[in-house]
matplotlib code that plots the C-alpha trace (Angstrom):
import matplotlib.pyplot as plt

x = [15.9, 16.0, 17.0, 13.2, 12.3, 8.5, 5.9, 2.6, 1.3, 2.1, 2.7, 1.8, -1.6, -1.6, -3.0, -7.4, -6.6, -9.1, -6.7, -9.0, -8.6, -4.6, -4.6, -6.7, -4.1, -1.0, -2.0, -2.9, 0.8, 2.7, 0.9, -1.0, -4.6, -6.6, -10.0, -9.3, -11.8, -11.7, -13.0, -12.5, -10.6, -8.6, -6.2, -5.2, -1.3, 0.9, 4.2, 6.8, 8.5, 11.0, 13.7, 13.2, 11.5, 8.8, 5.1, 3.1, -0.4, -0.9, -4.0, -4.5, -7.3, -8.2, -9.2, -10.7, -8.8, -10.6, -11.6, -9.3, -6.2, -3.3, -2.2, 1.3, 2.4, 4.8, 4.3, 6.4, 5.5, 5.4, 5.3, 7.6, 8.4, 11.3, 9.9, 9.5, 10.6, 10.9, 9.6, 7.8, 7.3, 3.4, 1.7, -0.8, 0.5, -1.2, -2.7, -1.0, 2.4, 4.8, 7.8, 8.5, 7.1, 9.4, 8.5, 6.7, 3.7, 3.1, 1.5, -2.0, -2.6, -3.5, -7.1, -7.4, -7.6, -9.8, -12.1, -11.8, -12.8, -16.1]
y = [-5.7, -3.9, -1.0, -0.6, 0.1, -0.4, 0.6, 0.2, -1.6, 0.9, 1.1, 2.9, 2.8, 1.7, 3.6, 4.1, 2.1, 3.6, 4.4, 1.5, -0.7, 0.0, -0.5, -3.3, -4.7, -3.8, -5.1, -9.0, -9.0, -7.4, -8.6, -12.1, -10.1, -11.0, -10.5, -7.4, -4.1, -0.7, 1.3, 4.4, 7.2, 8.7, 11.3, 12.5, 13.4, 15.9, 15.6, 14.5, 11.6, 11.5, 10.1, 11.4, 14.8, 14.0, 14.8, 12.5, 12.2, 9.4, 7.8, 6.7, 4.1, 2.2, -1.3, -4.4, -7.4, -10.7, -12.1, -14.7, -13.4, -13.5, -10.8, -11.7, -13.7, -14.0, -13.4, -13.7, -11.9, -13.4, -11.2, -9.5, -6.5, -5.4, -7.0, -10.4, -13.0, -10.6, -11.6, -9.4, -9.7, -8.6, -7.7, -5.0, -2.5, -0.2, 2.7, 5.4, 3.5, 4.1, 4.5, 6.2, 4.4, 4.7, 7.6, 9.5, 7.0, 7.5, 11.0, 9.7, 6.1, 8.4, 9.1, 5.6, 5.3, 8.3, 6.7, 3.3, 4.8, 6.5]
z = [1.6, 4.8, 3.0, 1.6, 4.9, 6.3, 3.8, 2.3, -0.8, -3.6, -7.6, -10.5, -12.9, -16.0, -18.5, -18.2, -15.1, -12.0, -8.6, -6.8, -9.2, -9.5, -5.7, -5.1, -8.5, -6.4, -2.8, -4.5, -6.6, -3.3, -0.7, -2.3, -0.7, -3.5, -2.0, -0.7, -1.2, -0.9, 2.1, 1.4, -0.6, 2.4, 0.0, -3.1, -2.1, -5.4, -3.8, -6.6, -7.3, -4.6, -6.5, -10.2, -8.5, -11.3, -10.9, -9.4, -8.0, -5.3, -4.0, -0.5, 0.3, 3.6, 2.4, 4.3, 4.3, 4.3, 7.7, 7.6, 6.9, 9.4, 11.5, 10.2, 6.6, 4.4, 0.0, -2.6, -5.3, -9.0, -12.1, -14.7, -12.9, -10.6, -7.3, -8.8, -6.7, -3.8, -0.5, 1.8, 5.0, 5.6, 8.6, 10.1, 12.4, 14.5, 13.5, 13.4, 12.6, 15.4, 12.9, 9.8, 6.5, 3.5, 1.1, 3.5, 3.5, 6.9, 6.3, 6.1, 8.1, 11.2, 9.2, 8.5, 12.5, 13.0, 10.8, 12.2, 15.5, 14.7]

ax = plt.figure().add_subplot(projection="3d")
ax.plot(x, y, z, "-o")
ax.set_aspect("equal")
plt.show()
């Protein structure tokens, strides 16, 4: 679907579900990252829902991959939502991305590389 563009790992919470758990959650099914953990918070973002113009409040985290994963795979996802049987195309650009990333994702990866830095 190169219509979805290039974007992060993203999806809602369910309900009493913690953001870092909701991510952590959304990177295994879209990503198949299951050992993944979270860094750090790096934003709490209150732009609306760009499509239903809803409130929304989004989380940003920089999480550590595990050691061995490549710089470049391939996941299908599995589940009962609209993205099953999708197949993404997963890799890890530079920080900060050097293109757009759908849904104006790309306003906060450039403090995920000031952090990485220090």
């Amino acid at each position: 679907m190169p219509e979805a563009g290039t974007q992060v790992p993203a999806g809602g919470g369910g309900p009493g579900e913690e953001p870092a758990s909701a991510v952590l959650r959304e990177v295994a099914e879209e990503a198949g990252l299951a050992t993944a953990t979270v860094t750090v918070r790096i934003a709490v973002d209150g732009r609306p829902h760009p499509h239903s113009r809803q409130p929304r409040l989004t989380t940003f985290f920089l999480l550590q991959a595990p050691a061995d994963t490549p710089g470049a795979w391939q996941h299908r996802v599995r589940g009962t939502g609209e993205d099953d049987a999708l197949v993404f195309e997963c890799r890890f650009p530079p920080l900060p991305p050097h293109r757009p990333l759908a849904d104006g994702q790309d306003a906060w990866p450039g403090r995920c590389a000031a952090r990485l830095a220090r």
